[in-house]
N, C-alpha and C positions, 0 to 999 in steps of 0.2 A: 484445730482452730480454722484453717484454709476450708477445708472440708466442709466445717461450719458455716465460713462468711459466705463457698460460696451457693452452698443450698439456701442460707436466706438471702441470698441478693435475687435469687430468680426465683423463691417464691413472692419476694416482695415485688421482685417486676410483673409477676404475673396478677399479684393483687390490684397494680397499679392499670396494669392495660384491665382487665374484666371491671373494676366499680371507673374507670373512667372513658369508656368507649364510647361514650358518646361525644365527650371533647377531644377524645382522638380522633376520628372520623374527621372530625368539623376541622381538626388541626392538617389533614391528609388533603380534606379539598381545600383549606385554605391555601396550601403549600403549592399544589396539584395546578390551583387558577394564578397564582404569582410564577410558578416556571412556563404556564403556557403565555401570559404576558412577556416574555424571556425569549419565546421565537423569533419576535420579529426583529432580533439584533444578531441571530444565524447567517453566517457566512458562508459562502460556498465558493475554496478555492480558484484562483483565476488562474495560477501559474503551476508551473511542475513543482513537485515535493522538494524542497531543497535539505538533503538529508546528513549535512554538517554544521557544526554550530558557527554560531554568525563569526566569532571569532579564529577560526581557523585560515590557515594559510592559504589555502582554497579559493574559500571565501572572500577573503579579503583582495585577491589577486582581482576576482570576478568585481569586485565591488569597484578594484580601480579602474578596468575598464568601461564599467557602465559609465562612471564621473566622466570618461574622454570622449566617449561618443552615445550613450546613452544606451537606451534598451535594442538587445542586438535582436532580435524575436518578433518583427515588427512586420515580418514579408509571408503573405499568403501569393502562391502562386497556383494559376491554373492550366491546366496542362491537355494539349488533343494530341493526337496519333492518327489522323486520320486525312486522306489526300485529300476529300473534297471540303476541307476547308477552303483550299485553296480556287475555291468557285465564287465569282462573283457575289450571288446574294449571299451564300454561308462568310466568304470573309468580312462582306460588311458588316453582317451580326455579330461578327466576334468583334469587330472593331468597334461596334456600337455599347456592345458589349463592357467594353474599354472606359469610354467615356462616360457612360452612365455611373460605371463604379469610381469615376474620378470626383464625379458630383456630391457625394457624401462626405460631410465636414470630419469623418473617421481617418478619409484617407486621405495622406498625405501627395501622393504620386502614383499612379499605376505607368509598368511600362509594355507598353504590345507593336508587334510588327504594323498594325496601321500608325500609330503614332510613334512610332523610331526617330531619331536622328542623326543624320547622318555628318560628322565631321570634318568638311574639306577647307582647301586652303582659297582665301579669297583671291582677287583675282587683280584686282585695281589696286589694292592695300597689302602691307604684311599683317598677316595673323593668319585665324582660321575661323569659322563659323560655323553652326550647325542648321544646316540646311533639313529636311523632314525627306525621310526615308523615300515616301513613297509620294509621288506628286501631280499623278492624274486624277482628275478630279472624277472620271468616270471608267471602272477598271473591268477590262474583260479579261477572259480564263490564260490570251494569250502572254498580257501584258502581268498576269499576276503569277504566270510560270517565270517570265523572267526576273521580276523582285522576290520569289523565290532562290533562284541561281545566284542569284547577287549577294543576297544575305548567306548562304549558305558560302559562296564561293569568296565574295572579297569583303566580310565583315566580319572579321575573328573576333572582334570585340566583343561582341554578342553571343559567341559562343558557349553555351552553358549556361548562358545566362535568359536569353531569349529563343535558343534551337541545343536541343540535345547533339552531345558531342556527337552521336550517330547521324545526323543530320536528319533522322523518320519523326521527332517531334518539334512539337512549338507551343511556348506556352506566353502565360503575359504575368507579370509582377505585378503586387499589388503592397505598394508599400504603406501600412496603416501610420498614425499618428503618433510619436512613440509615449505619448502622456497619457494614452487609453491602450492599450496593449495589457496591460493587467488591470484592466477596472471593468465593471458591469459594461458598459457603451461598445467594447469590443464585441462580446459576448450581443448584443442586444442586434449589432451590425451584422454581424457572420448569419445568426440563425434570424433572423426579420429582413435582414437585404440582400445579402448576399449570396443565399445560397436561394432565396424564390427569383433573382436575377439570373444563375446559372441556370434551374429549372430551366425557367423560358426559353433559355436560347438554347437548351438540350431537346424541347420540345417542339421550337422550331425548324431546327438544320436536321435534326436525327443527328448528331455526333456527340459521341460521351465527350462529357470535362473529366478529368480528374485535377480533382483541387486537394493544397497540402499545404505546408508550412506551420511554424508553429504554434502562433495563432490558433489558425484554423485546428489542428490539433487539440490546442487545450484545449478550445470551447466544445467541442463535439466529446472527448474524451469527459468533461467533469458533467456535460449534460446525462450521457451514463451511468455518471456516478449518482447522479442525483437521482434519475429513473429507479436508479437498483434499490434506492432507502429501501422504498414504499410495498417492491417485488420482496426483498428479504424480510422486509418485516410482515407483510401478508403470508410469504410462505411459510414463515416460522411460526405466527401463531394459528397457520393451520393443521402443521405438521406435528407442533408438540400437544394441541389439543386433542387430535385423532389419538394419541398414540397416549397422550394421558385419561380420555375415554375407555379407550380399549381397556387399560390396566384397571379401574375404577368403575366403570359402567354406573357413572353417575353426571349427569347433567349438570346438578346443580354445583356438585363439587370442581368441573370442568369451567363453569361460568365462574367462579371464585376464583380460580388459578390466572384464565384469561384476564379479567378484572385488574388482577395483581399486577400482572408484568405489564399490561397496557397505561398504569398510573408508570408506570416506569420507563415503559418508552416515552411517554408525555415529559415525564422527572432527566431524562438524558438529556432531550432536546434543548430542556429549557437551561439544564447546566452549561452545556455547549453553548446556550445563547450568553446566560449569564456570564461565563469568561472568555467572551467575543471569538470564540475559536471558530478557524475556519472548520466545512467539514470536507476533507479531507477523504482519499481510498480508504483511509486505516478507520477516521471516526465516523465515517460513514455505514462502519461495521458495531458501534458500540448499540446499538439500538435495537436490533435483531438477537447479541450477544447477551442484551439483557432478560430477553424472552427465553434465551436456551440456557442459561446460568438461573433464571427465577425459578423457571417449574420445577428443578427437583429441588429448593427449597419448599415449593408450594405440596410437595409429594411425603416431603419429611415431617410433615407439620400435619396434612394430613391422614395419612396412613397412621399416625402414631394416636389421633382422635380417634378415627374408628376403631384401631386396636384397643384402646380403652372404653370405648362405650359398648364395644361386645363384649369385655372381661368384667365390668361391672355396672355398665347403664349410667352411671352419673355425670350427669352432662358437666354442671361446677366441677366435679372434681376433674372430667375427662381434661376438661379445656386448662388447669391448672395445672395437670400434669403435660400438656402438650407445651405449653412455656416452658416450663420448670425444667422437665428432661429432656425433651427436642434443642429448644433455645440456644439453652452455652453450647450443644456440638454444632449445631447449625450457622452460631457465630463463628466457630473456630474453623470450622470449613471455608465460609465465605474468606475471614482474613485473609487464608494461607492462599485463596485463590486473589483477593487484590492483592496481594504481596506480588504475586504471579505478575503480573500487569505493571503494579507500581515498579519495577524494577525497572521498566523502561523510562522512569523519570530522569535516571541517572546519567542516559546515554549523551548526557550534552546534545539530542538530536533536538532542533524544537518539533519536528513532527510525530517523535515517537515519543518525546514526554507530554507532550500535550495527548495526545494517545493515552498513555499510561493515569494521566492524571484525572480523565473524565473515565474512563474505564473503572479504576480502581475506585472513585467515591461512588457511582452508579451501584457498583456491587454491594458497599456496604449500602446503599441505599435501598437495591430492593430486597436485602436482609430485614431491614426494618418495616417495611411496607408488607412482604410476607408475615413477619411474625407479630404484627401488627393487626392488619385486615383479617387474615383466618380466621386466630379465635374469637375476633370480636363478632363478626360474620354471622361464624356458623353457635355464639351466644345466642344469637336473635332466634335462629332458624329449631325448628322439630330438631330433636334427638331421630340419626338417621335410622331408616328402615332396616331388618335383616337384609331387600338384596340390594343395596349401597354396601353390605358387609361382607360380602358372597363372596368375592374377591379377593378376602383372604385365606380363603380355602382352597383357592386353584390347585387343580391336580397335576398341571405342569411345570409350576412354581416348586410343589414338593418335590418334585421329580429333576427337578434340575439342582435344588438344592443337595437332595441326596447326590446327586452324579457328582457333585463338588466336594464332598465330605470322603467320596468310596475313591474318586482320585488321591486326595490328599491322604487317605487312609494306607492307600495299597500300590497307589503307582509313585510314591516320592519322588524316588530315583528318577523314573521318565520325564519327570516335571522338573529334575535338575539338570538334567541332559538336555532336555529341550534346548530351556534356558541358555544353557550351553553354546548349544550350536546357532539358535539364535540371536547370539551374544557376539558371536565370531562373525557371523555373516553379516551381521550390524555393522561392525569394524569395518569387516572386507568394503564393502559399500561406503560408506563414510569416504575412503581415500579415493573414489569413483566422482564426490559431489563436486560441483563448479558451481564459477562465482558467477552471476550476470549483473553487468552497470548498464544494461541496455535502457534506453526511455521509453520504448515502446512495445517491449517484451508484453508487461500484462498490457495489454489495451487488445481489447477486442478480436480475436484473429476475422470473424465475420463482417464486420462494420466497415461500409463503403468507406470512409478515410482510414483504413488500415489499409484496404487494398491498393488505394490511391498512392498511401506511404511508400509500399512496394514497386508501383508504377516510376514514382518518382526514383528511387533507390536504381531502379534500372535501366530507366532512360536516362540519369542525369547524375547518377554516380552519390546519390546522398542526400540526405534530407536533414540530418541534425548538425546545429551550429559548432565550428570546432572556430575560434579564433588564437589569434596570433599576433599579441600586442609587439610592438616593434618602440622601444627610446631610445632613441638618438643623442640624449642628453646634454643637445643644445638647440633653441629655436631655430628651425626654418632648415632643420637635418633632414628632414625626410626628403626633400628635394634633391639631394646631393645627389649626384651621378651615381658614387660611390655607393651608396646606399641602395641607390634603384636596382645597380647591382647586383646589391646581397638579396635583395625581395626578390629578383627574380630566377637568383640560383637556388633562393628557395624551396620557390614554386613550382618551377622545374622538378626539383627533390620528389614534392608533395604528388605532382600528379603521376609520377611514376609510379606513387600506392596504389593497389586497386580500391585499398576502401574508402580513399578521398575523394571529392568533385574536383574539377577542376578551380585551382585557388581564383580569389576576384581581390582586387589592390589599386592603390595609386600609380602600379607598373603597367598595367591594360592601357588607363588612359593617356601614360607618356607614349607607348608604344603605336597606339591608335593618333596620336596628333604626329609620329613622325612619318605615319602612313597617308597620315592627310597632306604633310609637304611635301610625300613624292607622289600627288596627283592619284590617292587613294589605292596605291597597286599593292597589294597584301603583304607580297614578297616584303616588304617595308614592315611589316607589324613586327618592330621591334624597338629595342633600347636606344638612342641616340647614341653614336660615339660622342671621342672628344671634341672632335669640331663641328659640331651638329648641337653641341648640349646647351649653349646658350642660349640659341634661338628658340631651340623644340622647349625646354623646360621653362621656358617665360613664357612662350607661345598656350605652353599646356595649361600653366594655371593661372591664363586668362580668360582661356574659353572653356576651364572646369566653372567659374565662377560663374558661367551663366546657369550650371547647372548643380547638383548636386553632389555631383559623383566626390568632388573631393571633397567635400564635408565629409560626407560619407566613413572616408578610408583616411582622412589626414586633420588630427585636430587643430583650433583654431590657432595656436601656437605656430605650426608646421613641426613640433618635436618627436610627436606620436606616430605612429602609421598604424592602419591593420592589416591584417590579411585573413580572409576570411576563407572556409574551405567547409564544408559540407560532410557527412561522416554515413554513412550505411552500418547501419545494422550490424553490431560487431559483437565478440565472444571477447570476456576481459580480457583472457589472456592474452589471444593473440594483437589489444589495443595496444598491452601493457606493452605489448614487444615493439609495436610502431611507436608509441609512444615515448619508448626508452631511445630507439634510431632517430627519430626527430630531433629530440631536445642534445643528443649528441652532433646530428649536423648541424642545429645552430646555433652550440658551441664553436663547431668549427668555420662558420662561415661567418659567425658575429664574434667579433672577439670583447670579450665578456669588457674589459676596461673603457671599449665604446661605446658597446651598447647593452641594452639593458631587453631580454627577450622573454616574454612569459608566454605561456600557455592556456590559453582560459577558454570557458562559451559554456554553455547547458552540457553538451554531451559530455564534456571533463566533470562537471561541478559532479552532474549524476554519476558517472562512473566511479568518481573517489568518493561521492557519498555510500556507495553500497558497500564500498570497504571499508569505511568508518564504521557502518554496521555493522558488520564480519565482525569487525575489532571488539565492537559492544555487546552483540549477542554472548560472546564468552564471558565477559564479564556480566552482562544481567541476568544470566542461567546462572554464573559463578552464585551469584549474591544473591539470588532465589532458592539454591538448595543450602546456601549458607544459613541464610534469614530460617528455613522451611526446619533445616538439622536441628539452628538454636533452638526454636520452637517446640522439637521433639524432646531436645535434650529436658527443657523446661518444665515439660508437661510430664514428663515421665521417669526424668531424673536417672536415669538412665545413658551411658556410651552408646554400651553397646546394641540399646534399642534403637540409636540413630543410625548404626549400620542399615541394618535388620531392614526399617522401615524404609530410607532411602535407595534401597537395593531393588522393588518390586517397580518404584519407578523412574528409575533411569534405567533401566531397561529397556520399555516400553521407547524412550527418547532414542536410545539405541539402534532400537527397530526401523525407527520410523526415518532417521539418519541415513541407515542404511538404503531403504526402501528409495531416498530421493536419488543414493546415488546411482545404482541400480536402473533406477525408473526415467534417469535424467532430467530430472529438477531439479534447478539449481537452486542454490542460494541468492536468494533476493530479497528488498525490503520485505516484499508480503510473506514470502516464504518463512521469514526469520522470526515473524512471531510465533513459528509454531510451538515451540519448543518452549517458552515462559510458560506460555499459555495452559499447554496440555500440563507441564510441569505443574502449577499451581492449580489445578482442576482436579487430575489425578491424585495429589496425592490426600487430597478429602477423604476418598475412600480407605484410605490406610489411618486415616485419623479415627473414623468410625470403628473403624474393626478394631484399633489396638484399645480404643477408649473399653469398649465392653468386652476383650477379651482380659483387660485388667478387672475389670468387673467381675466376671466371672472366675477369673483366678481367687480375686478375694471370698468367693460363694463359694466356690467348692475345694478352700483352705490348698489351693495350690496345685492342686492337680493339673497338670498341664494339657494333657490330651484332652479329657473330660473340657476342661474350661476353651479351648479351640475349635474342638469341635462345637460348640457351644455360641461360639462367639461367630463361625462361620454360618449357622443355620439362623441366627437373630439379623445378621448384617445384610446377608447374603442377597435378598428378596429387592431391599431398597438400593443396594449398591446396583443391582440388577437394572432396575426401575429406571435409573437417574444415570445409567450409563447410555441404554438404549434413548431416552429421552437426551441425551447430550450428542449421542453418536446423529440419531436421525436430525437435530437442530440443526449440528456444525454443518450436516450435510447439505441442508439447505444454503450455503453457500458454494455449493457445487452449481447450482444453476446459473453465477452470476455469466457474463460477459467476458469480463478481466480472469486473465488466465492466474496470476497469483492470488487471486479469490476463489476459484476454485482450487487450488492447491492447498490453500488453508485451510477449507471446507474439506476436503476429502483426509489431508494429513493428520489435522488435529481428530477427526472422527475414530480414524485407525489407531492414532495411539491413543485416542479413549476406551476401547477396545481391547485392545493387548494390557491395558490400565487396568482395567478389569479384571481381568482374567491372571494379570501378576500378582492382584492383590487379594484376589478371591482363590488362589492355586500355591502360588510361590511361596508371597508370606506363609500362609498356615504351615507351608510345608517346612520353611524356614524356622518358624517357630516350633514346630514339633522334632527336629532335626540339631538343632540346638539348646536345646533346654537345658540341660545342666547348665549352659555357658551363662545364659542371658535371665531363665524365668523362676528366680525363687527371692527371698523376700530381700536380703542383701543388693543384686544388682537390679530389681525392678520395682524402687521404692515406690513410697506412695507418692504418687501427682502433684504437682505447685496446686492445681488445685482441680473440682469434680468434671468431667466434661458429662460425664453421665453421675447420675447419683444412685451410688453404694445400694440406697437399701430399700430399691423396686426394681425388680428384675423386668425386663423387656417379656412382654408377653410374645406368644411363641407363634408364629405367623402357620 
C-alpha cells in the first residue's frame, strides 16, 4: 500500500506540474517579482555578531552596563608615528584636521594635542581650571619640540590615551555620538567624511594615519561583507556553470540550470528581506550556497531526462519519469541537507538560527524551483540531439567507474585499513584543535584597517573593549578615597599584563587634579591621601563637570564607576587564564559584601560567545546525525543499516577535524559550520546508493554482490557529478577576504571529497563485508516508503 500511495503521489505530481505549466511559471514570476519587492527591507549588520542568546548571563551583564553609561564602542582613533608631524605646517593640519572632524553633528568630541587641556590650579581663587595645552597663537618647530617635552614629560594623563606609552606616537580621539554608533549615519560618516578628510591630510603632509577603533572597524569590516555577496555569487555561478558545461556540453541545458538557481539567489534575498534579517558574515554566504546546493539538483533531474530520451525517445513519457523517479530522492536529499542547517535553529544563538532558518527554507525552496522549471522547460524545448547525449558515453566516466567497482571487488581490506589509519589520525589531530574568541581573527589579514588594528595593538597595547563595572552599592561611592583606592590597585594589577592597555577611570582624573595643586609637577600624579582628600576630591568633580571625563567613567548616581582597558589580540586559552587571575584579584581587593564587580565589553561578550558555540556545535551535529539515523531507520527499517550508512560519513567529519588540528585552525563561529553542513550534504550520496542498491537487491532476488556492484556503477557517475560540482562551489569561498571564509570554503570542499570517496569505496565495501549480518530480506525490510520506484530500472550510463 506505501509502495502504492507513494508511486501515485508522484505520478500525480508529475501530472500536475506537465498539464499546468503554464500557471506554474506564471506562479514562479509572480513569487520571483513579490520577493524582489522584499529587498528593499535587507539589512546589513552595523555591529559585531553577538553569539549568545539575549537571555544569558553574559548578556545580560553587557546589557547592564550599556543602561549605566551607554554604548562603550563609540571612539575611532587616529594614529601617526612619525616626527615631522611635529613641524609647523604638518602639525597645523593635523590640528585642523581635529576641528574639521569636530564639526559633524556624528561627533560628539574629538580629543588631539592641538586642542588638549591642561589642568592647573587657579591662582586668585581655590579650585582648578582647564586652561588649553598649547597657547601660541603662531608656532615654530622650536616651540612645538617643547609642547612635545611637556606632554610627554609632565602629562601622564594623557598617556595612552593621546601618546603611546613608548612615547614614538600620537594620535587624536574621536569620540562619535553614542545614538548613531550602530545605525546607518555612522557608516555613512566614516566612509563619506571621514576617511576623504584623512585622505587629504595624508596627501598633504606625506605622513600615513592609521585609524582604528571599533566603529571604524565595523564599518570597513561589513562594507566587505557586502563587496563579497556579489564576488561569491558571480564566482559561483561562473564556476559551477563551466564545470556543469564541461560534464553536458550543452548550452542550453547550462542556461536552464543558471536560470534555476539565479530565481533562487533572487528567492533568498527577498526571504532575508521578508523576515528583516540582518545579513550578516554567516547569511551573507546563503546566496552563493544556493547556487552550489541547486546545480546538482539541476544535474539529477537532468541527466536522468536525457537518460530516458536516449533509452526510448519519448519526450511525455521521458519528463514523467524525470518527476516520478528523480523527485522523491531528490526531495529526500535536499531535507537531510536542510535538516543539516536547520539544526542551527536550536543553538539559542540568534545569529546562527537565523542562519539556519533562511538556509534551510532557501534549500527546500530551490528543490521546488528545480523540479519545477526543468521539466516544464525542456516540455517546450526540441527533444535533445544525439551530441547533448554524448556525454553519456564518456570513456573516463567508464573508466573510473570501473576503477571503483575493481577497488571494492579486490582491494576491501586496503579500503578498511585506510579507513583505519585515517580514522586514528583524525583522533590524533582533533585533541591538536583550539578555540579562538578573537574579533578580529576572520577580517581581512590584507585590508588597511587590519593592518592599522596591528599598529594600534603595538603602539598602545590594544584595541578591543574589555570593561570593568565597579558598584559601590550606595550613591556617591565611587568618590570615596576608599574606593579610588581599590580602582587603582586594580589598574596597577591590569597594567602589569602584557595583553592590557593601560586601564582609563575616574582614578587618572583625581590623580591629575592632585597634580594640578602641587603646581602641575608630575611627581604628584597620584591618589590624594587623608589630608589632601577633601579638598582634591571636591576640587576634582568640579572641574570634571566642565568636562566630560566623569560622565564618562562615573554614573549619574556617583554608585557606578568603570574602568576601561583595551585587550590585543589574544588565544582563549591563555584570556581564560588572565581572566580567571583577574576576577580572583578582584575578589581580593573588592570584598564581594561591598562591592558588586563584573566583567563585561565586546571582547568578553565575543569570547564566551565562541564557547557557547563549542557547546552547541556538539549538540546540533548530536541532533543532525540523530534527526539523519531516524531518517534511515525510517526509510529502511532497518538497525543495522543506520550503522552501515552513518559510518561512511562521520568519517569524512573525522578527517576533516583532524586536518584543522594539524593544520591549526581553530574552532570558531565560521569554522563551526563546517561540520552540519558537510554532514547534511554528504550524506545525500549514501541516500542515493542505499535507495537503488535496495532496488537492485529486490531485481536480482537478493544477490548481494550482483546487486552492489550494480548499485555502484548506476549511482556512481552522478554522485561523481554533484561532488566535483559541490567540491569546486564551496571552493569559491576560498577566494573571500575573511580568513574563516575561506576555511569553510576549503574545509567543507575536502570533506565533500573524502564524502565521496567513503560512500562510493567504504560503503560498498561495508555492504559486501557484511552481508549475512545486515542484507537479506528479515533485517532489510521493505521501505516506509519508494525513494526509487521498484519496477524501472535506472538505465545504465
Amino acid at each position: 500500500m506505501d509502495k502504492l500511495f507513494s508511486i501515485g503521489f508522484w505520478s500525480a505530481v508529475a501530472r500536475f506540474i506537465i498539464r499546468n505549466r503554464t500557471f506554474i511559471l506564471i506562479a514562479i514570476a509572480g513569487a520571483t517579482v513579490f520577493f524582489a519587492l522584499q529587498w528593499k527591507n535587507m539589512r546589513f549588520t552595523y555591529t559585531e555578531a553577538n553569539l549568545l542568546p539575549d537571555d544569558h548571563e553574559i548578556n545580560l551583564e553587557y546589557k547592564n552596563f550599556l543602561s549605566k553609561f551607554g554604548e562603550e564602542g563609540n571612539l575611532i582613533v587616529l594614529g601617526v608615528k612619525d616626527s615631522t608631524l611635529f613641524t609647523p605646517l604638518n602639525f597645523k593640519a593635523w590640528t585642523q584636521l581635529s576641528k574639521d572632524l569636530r564639526q559633524f553633528d556624528e561627533v560628539d568630541l574629538t580629543l588631539s594635542i592641538g586642542d588638549l587641556k591642561k589642568l592647573e590650579r587657579k591662582k586668585d581663587t581655590v579650585g582648578f581650571q582647564l586652561v588649553p595645552f598649547i597657547q601660541d597663537s603662531i608656532l615654530t618647530s622650536k616651540k612645538l619640540q617643547k609642547y612635545q617635552e611637556e606632554l610627554f614629560d609632565n602629562l601622564p594623563f594623557y598617556n595612552g590615551l593621546v601618546y603611546s606609552p613608548s612615547k614614538s606616537s600620537v594620535r587624536t580621539a574621536v569620540y562619535l555620538k553614542k545614538d548613531i554608533v550602530n545605525t546607518k549615519d555612522r557608516k555613512d560618516f566614516i566612509i563619506n567624511d571621514l576617511i576623504p578628510l584623512i585622505e587629504t591630510f595624508e596627501t598633504k603632509t606625506g605622513i600615513d594615519v592609521h585609524t582604528s577603533g571599533m566603529p571604524y572597524i565595523r564599518t570597513l569590516n561589513s562594507k566587505n561583507i557586502i563587496d563579497e555577496i556579489g564576488m561569491f555569487i558571480g564566482a559561483a555561478l561562473l564556476v559551477t556553470s563551466l564545470i556543469f558545461f564541461f560534464f553536458f556540453r550543452s548550452i542550453r541545458a547550462t542556461l536552464i540550470s543558471m536560470a534555476t538557481v539565479i530565481i533562487g539567489v533572487m528567492w533568498s534575498f527577498g526571504i532575508l528581506g521578508l523576515l528583516h534579517y540582518e545579513i550578516t558574515v554567516l547569511t551573507a554566504l546563503i546566496p552563493p550556497l544556493i547556487i552550489v546546493i541547486g546545480i546538482p539538483n539541476c544535474i539529477f533531474l537532468i541527466n536522468k531526462y536525457q537518460q530516458e530520451i536516449k533509452q526510448h525517445g519519448n519526450q511525455a513519457k521521458s519528463l514523467q519519469r524525470v518527476i516520478s523517479k528523480v523527485g522523491n530522492a531528490t526531495l529526500m536529499t535536499n531535507v537531510t541537507t536542510a535538516s543539516g542547517f536547520a539544526t542551527f535553529i536550536l543553538t539559542n544563538s540568534k545569529l546562527l538560527s537565523e542562519f539556519g532558518i533562511v538556509a534551510s527554507i532557501n534549500i527546500i525552496a530551490i528543490f521546488l524551483l528545480s523540479l519545477f522549471i526543468i521539466p516544464i522547460v525542456y516540455s517546450y524545448m526540441a527533444i535533445p540531439k544525439y551530441k547533448h547525449l554524448k556525454h553519456l558515453n564518456k570513456q573516463w566516466i567508464s573508466k573510473f567507474v570501473n576503477w571503483m567497482q575493481r577497488m571494492v571487488k579486490e582491494h576491501r581490506i586496503a579500503i578498511f585499513i585506510l579507513s583505519i589509519v585515517m580514522l586514528c589520525v583524525g583522533i590524533i589531530g582533533i585533541y591538536n584543535i583550539k578555540i579562538s574568541g578573537s574579533l578580529i581573527e576572520d577580517m581581512p589579514k590584507n585590508a588597511d584597517f587590519f593592518k592599522d588594528i596591528r599598529f594600534f595593538e603595538k603602539e598602545y597595547e590594544g584595541i578591543m573593549p574589555l570593561e570593568i563595572l565597579v558598584d559601590t552599592k550606595r550613591k556617591k561611592g565611587v568618590m570615596k578615597l576608599s574606593t579610588l583606592k581599590r580602582m587603582d590597585e586594580l589598574q596597577t594589577y591590569i597594567e602589569e599584563i602584557p595583553e592590557f592597555s593601560k586601564p582609563l577611570s575616574v582614578v587618572e582624573l583625581v590623580k591629575y587634579s592632585k597634580q594640578a595643586y602641587y603646581n602641575s609637577n608630575p611627581k604628584y600624579y597620584q591618589l590624594p591621601n587623608s589630608q589632601e582628600r577633601t579638598f582634591i576630591l571636591s576640587q576634582a568633580k568640579s572641574s570634571a563637570d566642565n568636562t566630560n571625563l566623569l560622565e564618562s567613567y562615573v554614573d549619574s548616581t556617583g554608585q557606578y564607576a568603570r574602568i576601561t582597558t583595551f585587550l590585543k589580540d589574544t588565544e582563549t586559552e591563555r584570556y581564560d587564564r588572565i581572566e580567571e587571575d583577574l576576577k580572583t584579584k578582584i575578589d581580593k581587593i573588592f570584598p564581594p559584601d561591598r562591592y558588586n564587580v563584573s566583567l563585561t565589553g565586546k571582547a568578553l561578550v565575543f569570547q564566551k560567545g565562541t564557547k557557547y558555540l563549542v557547546q552547541n556545535l556538539i549538540l546540533s551535529l548530536s541532533l543532525a546525525i540523530f534527526l539523519i539515523a531516524i531518517f534511515m531507520a525510517w526509510m529502511f527499517r532497518s538497525f543495522k543499516m543506520i550503522l552501515v550508512s552513518l559510518l561512511p560519513n562521520l568519517l569524512p567529519l573525522i578527517i576533516t577535524a583532524g586536518l584543522m588540528g594539524f593544520l591549526g585552525v581553530p574552532i570558531k563561529p565560521s569554522t563551526i559550520l563546517v561540520f552540519s553542513i558537510a554532514f547534511g550534504i554528504s550524506v545525500d550520496d549514501t541516500i542515493h546508493f542505499l535507495a537503488k542498491y535496495r532496488q537492485e537487491l529486490i531485481a536480482n532476488n537478493w544477490k548481494i554482490k550482483k546487486s552492489v556492484y550494480a548499485a555502484l556503477r548506476e549511482t556512481a557517475v552522478s554522485m561523481f557529478y554533484t561532488s566535483i560540482v559541490l567540491f569546486f562551489g564551496f571552493s569559491v569561498f576560498t577566494i573571500s577576504s575573511f580568513g574563516g571564509t575561506v576555511a569553510l570554503g576549503a574545509l567543507v570542499s575536502i570533506t565533500l571529497v573524502f564524502a565521496m570517496l567513503a560512500n562510493l569505496l567504504l560503503l560498498p565495501a561495508l555492504l559486501l563485508s557484511l552481508e549475512k549480518e545486515i542484507a537479506n530480506k528479515k533485517t532489510f525490510k521493505k521501505p516506509s516508503f519508494e525513494i526509487l520506484p521498484e519496477n524501472q530500472n535506472e538505465s545504465k550510463n
